[in-house]
C-alpha positions as CSV (number, residue, x, y, z in Angstrom):
1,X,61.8,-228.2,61.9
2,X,57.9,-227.8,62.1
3,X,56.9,-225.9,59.0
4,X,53.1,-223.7,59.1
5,X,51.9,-223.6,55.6
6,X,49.2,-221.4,56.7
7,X,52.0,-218.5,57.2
8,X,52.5,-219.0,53.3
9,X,53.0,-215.5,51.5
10,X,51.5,-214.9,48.5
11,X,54.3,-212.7,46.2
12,X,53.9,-208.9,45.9
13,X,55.0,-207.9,42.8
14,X,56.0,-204.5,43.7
15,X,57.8,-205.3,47.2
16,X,59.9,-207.7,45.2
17,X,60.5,-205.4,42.5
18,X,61.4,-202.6,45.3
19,X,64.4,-205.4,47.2
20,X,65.3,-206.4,43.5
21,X,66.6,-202.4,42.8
22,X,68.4,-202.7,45.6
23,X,70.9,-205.6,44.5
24,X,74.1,-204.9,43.4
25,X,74.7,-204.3,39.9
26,X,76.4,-206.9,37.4
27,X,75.5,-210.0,39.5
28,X,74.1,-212.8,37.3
29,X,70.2,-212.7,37.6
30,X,70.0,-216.2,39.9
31,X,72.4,-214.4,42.4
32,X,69.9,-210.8,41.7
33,X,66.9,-213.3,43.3
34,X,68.7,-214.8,45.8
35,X,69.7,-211.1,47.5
36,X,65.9,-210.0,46.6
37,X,64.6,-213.3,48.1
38,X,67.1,-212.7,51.4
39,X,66.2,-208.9,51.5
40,X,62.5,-209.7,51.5
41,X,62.9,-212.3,54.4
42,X,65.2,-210.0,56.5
43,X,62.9,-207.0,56.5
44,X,60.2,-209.2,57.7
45,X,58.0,-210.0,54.8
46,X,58.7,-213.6,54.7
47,X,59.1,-214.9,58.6
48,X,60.7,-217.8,60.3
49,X,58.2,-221.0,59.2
50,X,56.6,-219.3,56.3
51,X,56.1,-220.9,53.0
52,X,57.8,-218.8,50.4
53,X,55.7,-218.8,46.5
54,X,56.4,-221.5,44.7
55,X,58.7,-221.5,41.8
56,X,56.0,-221.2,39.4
57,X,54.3,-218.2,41.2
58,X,58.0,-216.4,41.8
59,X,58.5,-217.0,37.6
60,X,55.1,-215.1,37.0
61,X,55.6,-212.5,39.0
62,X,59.5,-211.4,38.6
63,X,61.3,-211.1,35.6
64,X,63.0,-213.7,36.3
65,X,62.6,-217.5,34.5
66,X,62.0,-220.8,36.1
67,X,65.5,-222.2,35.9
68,X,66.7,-219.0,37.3
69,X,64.0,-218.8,40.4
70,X,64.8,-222.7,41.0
71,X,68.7,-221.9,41.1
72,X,68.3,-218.7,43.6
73,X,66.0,-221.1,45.8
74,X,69.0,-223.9,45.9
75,X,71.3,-220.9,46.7
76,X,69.3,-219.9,49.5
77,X,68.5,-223.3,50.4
78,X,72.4,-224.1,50.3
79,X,73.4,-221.6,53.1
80,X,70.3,-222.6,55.2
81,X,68.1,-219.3,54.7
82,X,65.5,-221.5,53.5
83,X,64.3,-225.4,53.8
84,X,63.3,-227.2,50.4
85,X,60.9,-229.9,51.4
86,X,60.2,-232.4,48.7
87,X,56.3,-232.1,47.3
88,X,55.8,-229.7,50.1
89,X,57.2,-226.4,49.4
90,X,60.3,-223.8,50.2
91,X,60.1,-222.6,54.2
92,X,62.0,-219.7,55.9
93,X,64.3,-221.8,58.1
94,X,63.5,-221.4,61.8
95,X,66.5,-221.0,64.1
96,X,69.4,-219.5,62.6
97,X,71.6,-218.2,65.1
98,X,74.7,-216.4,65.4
99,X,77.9,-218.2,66.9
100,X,78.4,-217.1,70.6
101,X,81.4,-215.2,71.6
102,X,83.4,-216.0,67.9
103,X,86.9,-215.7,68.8
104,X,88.7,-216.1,64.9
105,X,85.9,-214.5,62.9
106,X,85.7,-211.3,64.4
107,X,84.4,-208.6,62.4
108,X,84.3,-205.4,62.8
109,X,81.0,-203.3,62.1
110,X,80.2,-199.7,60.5
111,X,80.7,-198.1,64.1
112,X,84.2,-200.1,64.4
113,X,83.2,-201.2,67.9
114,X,80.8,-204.1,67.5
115,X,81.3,-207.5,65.9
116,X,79.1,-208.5,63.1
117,X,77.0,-211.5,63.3
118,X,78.6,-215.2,61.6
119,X,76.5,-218.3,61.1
120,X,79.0,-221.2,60.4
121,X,77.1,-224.4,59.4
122,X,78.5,-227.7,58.4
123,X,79.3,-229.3,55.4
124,X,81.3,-232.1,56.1
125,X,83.4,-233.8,59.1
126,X,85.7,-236.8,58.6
127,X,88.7,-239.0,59.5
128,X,91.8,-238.1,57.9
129,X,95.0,-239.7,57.7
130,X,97.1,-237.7,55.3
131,X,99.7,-234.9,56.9
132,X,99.5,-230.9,57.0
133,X,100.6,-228.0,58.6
134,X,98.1,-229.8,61.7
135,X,100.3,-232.3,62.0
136,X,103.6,-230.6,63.2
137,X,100.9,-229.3,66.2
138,X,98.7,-231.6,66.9
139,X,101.1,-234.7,66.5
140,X,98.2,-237.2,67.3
141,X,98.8,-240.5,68.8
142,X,97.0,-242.9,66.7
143,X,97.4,-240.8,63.0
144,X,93.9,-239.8,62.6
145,X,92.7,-236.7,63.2
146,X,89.1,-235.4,62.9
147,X,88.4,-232.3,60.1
148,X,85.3,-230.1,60.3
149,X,84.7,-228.4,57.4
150,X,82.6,-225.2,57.6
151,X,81.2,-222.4,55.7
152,X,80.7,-219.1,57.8
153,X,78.0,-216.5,56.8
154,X,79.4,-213.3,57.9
155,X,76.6,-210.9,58.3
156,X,75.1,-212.1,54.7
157,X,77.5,-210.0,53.2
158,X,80.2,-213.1,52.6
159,X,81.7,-216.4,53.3
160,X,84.4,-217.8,54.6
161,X,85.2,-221.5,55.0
162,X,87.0,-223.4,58.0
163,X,89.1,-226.5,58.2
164,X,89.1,-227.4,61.9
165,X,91.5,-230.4,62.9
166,X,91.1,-232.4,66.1
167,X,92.9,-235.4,67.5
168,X,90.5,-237.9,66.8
169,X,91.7,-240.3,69.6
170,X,91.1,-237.2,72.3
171,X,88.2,-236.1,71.1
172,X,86.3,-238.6,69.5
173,X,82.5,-237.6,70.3
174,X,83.2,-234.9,67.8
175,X,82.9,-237.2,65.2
176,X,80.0,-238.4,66.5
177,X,77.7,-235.6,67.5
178,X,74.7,-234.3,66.0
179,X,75.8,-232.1,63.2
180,X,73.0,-230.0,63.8
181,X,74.6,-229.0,67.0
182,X,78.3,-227.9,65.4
183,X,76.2,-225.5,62.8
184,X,76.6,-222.5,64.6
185,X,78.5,-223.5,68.1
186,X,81.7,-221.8,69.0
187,X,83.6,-225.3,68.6
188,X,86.0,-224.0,71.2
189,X,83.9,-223.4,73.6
190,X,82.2,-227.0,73.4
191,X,86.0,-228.3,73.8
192,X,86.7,-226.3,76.8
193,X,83.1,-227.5,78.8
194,X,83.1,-231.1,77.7
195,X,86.6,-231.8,77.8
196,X,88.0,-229.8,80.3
197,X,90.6,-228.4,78.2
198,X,90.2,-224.2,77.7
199,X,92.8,-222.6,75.4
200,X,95.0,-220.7,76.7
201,X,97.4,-219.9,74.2
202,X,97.0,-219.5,70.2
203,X,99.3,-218.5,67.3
204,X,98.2,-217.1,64.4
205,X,99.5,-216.4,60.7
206,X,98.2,-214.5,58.0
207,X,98.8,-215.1,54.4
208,X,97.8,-214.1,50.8
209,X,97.1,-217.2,49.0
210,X,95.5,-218.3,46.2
211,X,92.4,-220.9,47.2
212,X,92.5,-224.6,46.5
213,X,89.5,-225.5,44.5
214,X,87.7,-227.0,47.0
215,X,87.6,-224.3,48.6
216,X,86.1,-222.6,45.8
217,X,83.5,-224.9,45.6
218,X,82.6,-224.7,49.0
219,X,82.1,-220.9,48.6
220,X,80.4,-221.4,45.3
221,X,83.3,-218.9,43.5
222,X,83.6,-219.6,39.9
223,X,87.3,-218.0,39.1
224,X,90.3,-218.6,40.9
225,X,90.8,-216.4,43.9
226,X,93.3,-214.6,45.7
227,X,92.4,-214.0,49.3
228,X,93.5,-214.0,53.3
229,X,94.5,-217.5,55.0
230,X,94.5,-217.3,58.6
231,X,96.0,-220.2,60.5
232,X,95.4,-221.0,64.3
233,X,97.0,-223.3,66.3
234,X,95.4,-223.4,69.9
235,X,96.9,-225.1,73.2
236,X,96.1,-225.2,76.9
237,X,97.8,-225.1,79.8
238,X,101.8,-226.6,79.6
239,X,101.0,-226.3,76.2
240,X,99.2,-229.0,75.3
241,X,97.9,-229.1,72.0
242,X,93.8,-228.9,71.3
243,X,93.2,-227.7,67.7
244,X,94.3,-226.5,64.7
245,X,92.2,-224.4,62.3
246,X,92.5,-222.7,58.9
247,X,89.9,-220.2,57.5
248,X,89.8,-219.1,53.9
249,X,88.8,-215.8,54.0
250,X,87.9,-213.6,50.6
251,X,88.4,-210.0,49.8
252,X,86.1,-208.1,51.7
253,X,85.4,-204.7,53.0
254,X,85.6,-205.4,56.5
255,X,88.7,-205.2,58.9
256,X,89.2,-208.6,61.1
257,X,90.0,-208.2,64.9
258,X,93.7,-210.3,65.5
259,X,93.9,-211.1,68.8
260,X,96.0,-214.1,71.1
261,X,92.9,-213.9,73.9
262,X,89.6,-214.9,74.2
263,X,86.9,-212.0,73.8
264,X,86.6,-211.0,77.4
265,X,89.6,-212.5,78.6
């Protein structure tokens, strides 16, 4: 990412005291600056590439402290809003796209026609051994299978978070690829050009469960929380099993399209 430090903004008190009246009410102050922070780079104030105030300018001029300003910047920095470069500064991350065509994820908007925008992005992918609800699908040859564990941004309103399980013996450049290229790919879609295998077939459950603490980590909740746990288990043709997927998804406003096709299918 090539960061411009001459598109640094200097902070205007009053702009940031106008996006800070519009957070919601009770959040704890760090979480207050992060939605002022994201509000001010959304409407345009801060663009992609700029250098945000440092934490010493944002301390001065909000009425916030430093500890607070440096925890809001690690929020934002955390979901990939913003890059933290070591003795250099905080930058507006450059690229952030919305996944293409998200078939699981599919929220509806205000006008109940269009989807909103997701942004999953990586936070870990491994080799795994032990056994799951996967396994009875996937059954893979050799025992290992590969897990991809995402958080998805929907719309900067929430997150959810995403196992997704691969045989690792049939697919094993997805162990290996560029993680920077899984952040916001449809991961189906890269299974069904590369490998010649498009789904044609999914089953999904919903449940009410209460989330594991990882995954409560992951979405930075503090409490325990009871939420929605959809399960997906894709094949193509004769069946043949290609992934499995869960997706922890927390109370929310918004009503989820459930659908057995692909979006335009």
């Amino acid at each position: 990412m090539s960061m411009d430090t001459t598109l640094s903004v200097s902070p205007d008190p009053d702009i940031l005291a106008q996006f800070l009246a519009r957070s919601a009410p009770g959040l704890p102050k760090y979480a207050q600056l992060r939605d002022t922070l994201l509000a001010a780079i959304e409407s345009g104030h801060w663009i992609p590439g700029a250098k945000l105030p440092t934490e010493q300018e944002l301390a001065r001029t909000t009425p916030f402290s430093l500890g607070t300003v440096q925890r809001a910047l690690r929020a934002l920095a955390d979901e990939g809003i913003v890059v933290r470069l070591q003795g250099n500064g905080t930058y507006v991350a450059e690229g952030r796209k919305p996944m293409d065509t998200p078939w699981h994820c599919r929220f509806l908007d205000d006008s109940g026609e269009g989807l909103l925008p997701i942004y999953p992005r990586v936070l870990a992918r491994r080799l795994i051994r032990e056994t799951g609800p996967w396994s009875r699908h996937l059954v893979p040859a050799g025992g290992e299978v590969i897990r991809i564990d995402r958080v998805i941004n929907v719309n900067d309103e929430f997150r959810a978070f995403s196992h997704f399980y691969l045989d690792a013996a049939r697919f094993p450049s997805m162990l290996t690829r560029p993680t920077a290229e899984l952040d916001g790919a449809n991961l189906k879609i890269i299974i069904s050009r590369e490998f010649g295998l498009p789904v044609t077939q999914v089953t999904q459950t919903m449940s009410t469960v209460r989330f594991p603490e990882a995954v409560r980590r992951a979405l930075k909740l503090r409490r325990p929380i009871t939420g929605t746990l959809l399960e997906i288990a894709a094949s193509a043709a004769r069946d043949r099993p290609v992934y499995y997927q869960e997706i922890y998804i927390p109370p929310n406003r918004r009503r989820l399209v459930i659908s057995d096709r692909a979006p335009g299918r």
